[in-house]
C-alpha positions in Angstrom: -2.4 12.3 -50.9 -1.1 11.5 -47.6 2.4 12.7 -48.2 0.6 16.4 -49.2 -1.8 16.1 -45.9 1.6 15.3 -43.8 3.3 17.9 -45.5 0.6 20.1 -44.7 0.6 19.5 -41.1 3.7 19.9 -40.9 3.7 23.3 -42.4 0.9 24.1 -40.1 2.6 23.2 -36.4 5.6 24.9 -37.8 3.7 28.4 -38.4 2.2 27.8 -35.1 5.5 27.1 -33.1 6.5 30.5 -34.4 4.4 32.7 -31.9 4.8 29.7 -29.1 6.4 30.5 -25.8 9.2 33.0 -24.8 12.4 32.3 -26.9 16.0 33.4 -25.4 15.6 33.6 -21.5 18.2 34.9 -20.2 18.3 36.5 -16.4 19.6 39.6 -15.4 19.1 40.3 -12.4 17.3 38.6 -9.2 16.1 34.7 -9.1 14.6 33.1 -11.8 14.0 30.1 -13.9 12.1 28.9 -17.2 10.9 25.7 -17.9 7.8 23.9 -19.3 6.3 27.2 -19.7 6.5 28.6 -16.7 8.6 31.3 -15.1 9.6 30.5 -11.7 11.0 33.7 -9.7 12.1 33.2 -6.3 13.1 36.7 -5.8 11.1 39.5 -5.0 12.0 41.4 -8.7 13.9 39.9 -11.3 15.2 41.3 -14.9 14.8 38.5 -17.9 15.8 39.5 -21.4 14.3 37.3 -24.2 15.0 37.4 -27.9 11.1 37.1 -28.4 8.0 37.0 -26.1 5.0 35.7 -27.3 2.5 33.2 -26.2 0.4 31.2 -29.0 -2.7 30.9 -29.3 -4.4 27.9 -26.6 -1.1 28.3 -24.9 -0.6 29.1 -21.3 2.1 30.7 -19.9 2.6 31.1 -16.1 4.6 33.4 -14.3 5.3 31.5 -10.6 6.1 34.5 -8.0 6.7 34.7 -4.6 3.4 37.1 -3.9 1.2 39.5 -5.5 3.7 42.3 -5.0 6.4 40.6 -6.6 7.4 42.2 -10.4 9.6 40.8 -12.6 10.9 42.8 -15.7 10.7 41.7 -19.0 12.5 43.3 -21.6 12.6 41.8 -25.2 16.1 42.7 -27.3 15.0 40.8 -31.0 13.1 42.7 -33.5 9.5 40.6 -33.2 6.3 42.2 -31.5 5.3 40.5 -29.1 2.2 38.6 -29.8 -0.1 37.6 -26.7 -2.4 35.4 -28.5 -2.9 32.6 -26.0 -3.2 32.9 -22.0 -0.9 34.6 -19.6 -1.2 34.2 -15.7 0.4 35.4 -13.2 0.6 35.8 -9.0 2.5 39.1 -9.3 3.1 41.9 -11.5 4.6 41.0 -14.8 6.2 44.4 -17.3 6.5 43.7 -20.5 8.9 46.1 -22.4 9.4 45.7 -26.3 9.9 48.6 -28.9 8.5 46.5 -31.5 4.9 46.6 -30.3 2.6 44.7 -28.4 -0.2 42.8 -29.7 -3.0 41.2 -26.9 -5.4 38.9 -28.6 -5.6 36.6 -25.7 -6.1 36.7 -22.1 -4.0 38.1 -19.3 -4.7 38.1 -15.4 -2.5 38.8 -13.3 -1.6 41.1 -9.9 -0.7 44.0 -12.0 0.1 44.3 -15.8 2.4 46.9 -17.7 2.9 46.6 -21.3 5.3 49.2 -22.8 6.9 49.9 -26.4 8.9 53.1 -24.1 11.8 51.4 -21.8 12.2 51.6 -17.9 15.6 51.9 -16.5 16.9 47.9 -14.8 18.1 50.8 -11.8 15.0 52.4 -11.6 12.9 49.3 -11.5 14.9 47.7 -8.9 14.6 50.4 -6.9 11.0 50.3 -7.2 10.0 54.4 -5.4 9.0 55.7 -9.5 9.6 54.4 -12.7 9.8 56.0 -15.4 9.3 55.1 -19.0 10.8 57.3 -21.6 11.7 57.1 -25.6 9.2 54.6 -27.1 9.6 52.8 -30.1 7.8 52.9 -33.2 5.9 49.8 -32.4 2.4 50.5 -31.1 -0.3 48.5 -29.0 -3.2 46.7 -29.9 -5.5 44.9 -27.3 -7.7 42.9 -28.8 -8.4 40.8 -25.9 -8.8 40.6 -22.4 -6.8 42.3 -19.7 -7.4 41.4 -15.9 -6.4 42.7 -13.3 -8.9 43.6 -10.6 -7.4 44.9 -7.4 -3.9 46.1 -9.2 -2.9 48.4 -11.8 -2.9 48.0 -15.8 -0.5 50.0 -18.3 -0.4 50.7 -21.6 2.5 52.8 -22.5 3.4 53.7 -26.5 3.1 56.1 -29.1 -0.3 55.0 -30.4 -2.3 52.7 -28.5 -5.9 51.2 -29.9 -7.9 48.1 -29.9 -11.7 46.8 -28.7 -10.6 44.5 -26.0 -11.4 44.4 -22.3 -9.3 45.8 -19.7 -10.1 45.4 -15.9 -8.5 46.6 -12.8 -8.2 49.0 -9.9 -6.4 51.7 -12.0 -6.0 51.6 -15.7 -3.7 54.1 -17.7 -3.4 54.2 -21.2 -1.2 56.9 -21.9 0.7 57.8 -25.4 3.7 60.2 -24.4 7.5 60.8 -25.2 7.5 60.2 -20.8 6.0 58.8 -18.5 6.6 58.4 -14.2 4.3 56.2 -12.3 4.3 55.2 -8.7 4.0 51.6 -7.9 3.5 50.3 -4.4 2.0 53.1 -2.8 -0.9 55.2 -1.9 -0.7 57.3 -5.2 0.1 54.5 -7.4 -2.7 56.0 -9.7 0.0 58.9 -10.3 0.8 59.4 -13.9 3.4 62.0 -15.3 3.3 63.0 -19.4 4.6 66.0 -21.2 2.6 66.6 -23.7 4.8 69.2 -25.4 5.4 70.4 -29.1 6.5 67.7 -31.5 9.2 68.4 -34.0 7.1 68.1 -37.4 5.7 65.3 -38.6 2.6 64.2 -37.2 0.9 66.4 -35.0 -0.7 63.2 -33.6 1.7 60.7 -34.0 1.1 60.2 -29.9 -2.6 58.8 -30.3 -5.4 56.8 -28.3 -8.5 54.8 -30.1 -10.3 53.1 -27.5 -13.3 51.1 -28.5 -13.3 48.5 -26.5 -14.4 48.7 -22.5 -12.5 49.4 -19.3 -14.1 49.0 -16.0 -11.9 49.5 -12.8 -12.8 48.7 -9.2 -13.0 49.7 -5.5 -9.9 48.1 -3.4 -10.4 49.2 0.7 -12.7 52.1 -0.1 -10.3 53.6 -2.4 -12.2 53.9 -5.4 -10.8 52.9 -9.3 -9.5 55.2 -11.8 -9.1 55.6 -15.0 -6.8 57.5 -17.5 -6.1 57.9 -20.7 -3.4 60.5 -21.7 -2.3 61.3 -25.9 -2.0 63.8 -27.8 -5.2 62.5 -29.3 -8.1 60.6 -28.1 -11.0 59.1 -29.5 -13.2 57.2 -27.4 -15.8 55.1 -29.0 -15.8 52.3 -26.2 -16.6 52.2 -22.8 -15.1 53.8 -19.7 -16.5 52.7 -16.3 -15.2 53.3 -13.1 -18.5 52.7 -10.2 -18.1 55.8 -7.8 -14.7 56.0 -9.1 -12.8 59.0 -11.5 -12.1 59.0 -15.0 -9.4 61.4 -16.6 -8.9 62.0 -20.0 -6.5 64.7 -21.5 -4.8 65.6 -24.8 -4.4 68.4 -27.1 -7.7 66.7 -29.5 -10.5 64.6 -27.6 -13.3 62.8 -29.2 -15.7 61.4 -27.3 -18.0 59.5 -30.0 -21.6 58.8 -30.6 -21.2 55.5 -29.2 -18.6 56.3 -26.3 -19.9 55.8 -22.6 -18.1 57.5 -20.1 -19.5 56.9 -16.8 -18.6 56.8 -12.8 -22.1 55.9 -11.6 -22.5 54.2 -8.4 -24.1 54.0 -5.0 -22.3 58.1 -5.3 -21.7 59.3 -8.1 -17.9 59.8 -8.7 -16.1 62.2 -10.6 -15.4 62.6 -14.5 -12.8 65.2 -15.8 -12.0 65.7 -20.1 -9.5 68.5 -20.7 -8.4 69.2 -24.6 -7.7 72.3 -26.4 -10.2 70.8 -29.0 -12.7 68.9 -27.8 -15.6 67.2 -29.0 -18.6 65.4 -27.1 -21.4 63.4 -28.8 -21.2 60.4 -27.1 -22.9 60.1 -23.0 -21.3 60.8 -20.0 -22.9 59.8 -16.5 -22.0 60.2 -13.1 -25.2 59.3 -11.3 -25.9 58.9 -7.5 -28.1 56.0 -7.1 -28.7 56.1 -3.5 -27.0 59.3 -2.4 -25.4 62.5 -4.3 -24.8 63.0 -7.9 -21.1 63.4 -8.8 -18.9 66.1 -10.6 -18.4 66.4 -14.5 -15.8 68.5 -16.0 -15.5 69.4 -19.5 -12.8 71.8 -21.0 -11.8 72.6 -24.4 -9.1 75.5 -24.5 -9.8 76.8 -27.6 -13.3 75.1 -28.4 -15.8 72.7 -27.0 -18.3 70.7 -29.1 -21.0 69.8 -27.0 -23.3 67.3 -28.7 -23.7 64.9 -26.0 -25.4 63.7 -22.9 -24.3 64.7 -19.8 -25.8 63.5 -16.2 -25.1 64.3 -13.2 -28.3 62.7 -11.3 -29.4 62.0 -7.9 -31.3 58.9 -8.3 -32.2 57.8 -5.2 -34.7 58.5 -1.9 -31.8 60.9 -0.4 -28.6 63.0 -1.9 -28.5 66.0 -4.0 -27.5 66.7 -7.6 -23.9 66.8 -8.9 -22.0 69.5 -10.6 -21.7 70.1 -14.1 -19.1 72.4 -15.3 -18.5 73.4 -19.5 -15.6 75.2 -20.1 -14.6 76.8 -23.8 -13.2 80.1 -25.3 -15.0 78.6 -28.2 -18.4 76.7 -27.3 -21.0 75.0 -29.4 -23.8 73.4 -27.3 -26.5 71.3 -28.4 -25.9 68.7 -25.7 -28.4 67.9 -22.8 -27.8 68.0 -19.4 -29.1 66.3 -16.4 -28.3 67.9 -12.7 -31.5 67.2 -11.2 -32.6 65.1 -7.9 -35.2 62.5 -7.0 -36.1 64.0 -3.4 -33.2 66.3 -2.8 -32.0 69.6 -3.7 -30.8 70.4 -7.7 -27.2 70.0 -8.3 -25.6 73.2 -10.8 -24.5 73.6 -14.6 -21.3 76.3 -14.9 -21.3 77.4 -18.1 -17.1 79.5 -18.4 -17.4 80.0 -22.4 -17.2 82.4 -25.1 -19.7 81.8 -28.2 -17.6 81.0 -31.5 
């Protein structure tokens, strides 16, 4: 009996060993070390290939930098997905590059976060001005858990891209393209690039978002938070909040569920755009004023909008008037309600740019 029970554990640690810490460091470019679990970079970038990155669950890994705008490059060459199941923490900004997938079941917090089945150029990162991630692999990513990054920048980059974790930050993009440019270090860092163009056969979706978990992205110096989420197709069925902030979300098929919350209320209300050829809204979307003016919501759906929804666009408080609320189809059906209205001030306006089915 104790021989099986021995055996047993035995089996168990060596199953757990197997998603443990990175396996295969080796450096490529700038200062950098690993040991007892933690990566110490003494450079301002550095470029570490690993045959597998994953941390286990109840595991920490640490990534030692020299500030919060150091980045260090992480590109895995094996064929695992890298599986984030126990704690990650860094100081600066840690990318995370695998074509196999990413899976986040654990925490991360960190300066800034990038995880990306596409790959980034070791020129173009050093350089630092744009970076661009092109030709994903086939893995996808799943966040499960907790993401946190609040005064930097999170991104998700693959072909599909789901999960009901919790994502926080200044800017969050989750985009699902063939391409993608971003702008680190700078006062557009919220910049995102995608071509959405026409896929050769095959799916007509295979670049896809499901987000039903909850992003929330905060104020750094005035500038408020953003968020965007960028596929071919999008279903929301989670939570998007940005306080006075913007929210994007574009793609050729938008679904905005029943139980999706979309919503840039704050002291003013901030600003909400949603572009898709089709495009369907059940779910609310708010952009309230609680003390001053309601915000701006845009909704456009090029060849037809489904408008089941809540929309607000409220001034809530003692002063400010009502926000803007513009629906904009060749093919509309509306059986939504919409709120434009103000507490003491004046009403804001519904535009209504659309042709009945």
């Amino acid at each position: 009996m104790m021989r099986q029970l021995y055996l047993l554990l035995i089996g168990v640690l060596f199953s757990y060993t197997l998603y443990g810490k990175p396996q295969g460091f080796e450096l490529k470019s700038g200062k950098a070390s690993f040991k007892e679990g933690a990566i110490h970079q003494s450079s301002n970038k550095a470029i570490v290939h690993w045959k597998d990155f994953s941390v286990g669950k109840g595991e920490t890994l640490r990534f030692i930098q020299p500030g919060r705008d150091a980045a260090i490059l992480n590109r895995v060459t094996g064929g695992k997905v890298s599986q984030i199941l126990g704690s990650l923490k860094a100081n600066g900004h840690v990318l995370l590059v695998n074509p196999n997938g990413v899976y986040v079941g654990g925490t991360i917090h960190a300066a800034g976060f990038v995880a990306s089945t596409a790959d980034l150029s070791s020129e173009e990162f050093l350089k630092g001005s744009e970076w661009t991630f092109s030709a994903p692999g086939n893995g996808k990513i799943v966040q499960d858990g907790t993401i946190s990054c609040h005064s930097g920048e999170v991104y998700l980059i693959a072909k599909e891209i789901e999960g009901a974790g919790k994502t926080a930050g200044h800017f969050v993009g989750k985009v699902a393209a063939e391409e993608v440019l971003i702008r680190p270090y700078t006062n557009q860092r919220v910049f995102i690039r995608t071509e959405l163009g026409e896929l050769d056969g095959g799916n007509p979706y295979e670049y896809a978002i499901r987000h039903e978990g909850k992003v929330e992205t905060f104020a750094v110096k005035e500038e408020a938070g953003k968020i965007y989420l960028v596929a071919d197709q999008v279903i929301a069925n989670g939570t998007l909040i940005s306080e006075s902030g913007n929210i994007e979300v574009d793609g050729k098929e938008v679904h905005v569920k029943d139980n999706a919350c979309i919503d840039t209320s704050g002291v003013r209300g901030g600003s909400i755009r949603i572009g898709a050829d089709i495009l369907r809204v059940k779910g609310r979307i708010s952009a309230d004023g609680w003390e001053k003016d309601g915000g701006t919501v845009s909704i456009r759906g090029n060849r037809c909008t489904d408008f089941l929804g809540v929309i607000s666009a409220q001034a809530l408080g003692q002063e400010g008037n009502g926000g803007v609320v513009t629906i904009f189809s060749n093919g509309l059906i509306l059986n939504g309600r919409v709120s434009f209205d103000a507490k003491n001030g004046m009403f804001g306006e519904l535009i209504l740019n659309a042709q009945e089915p």
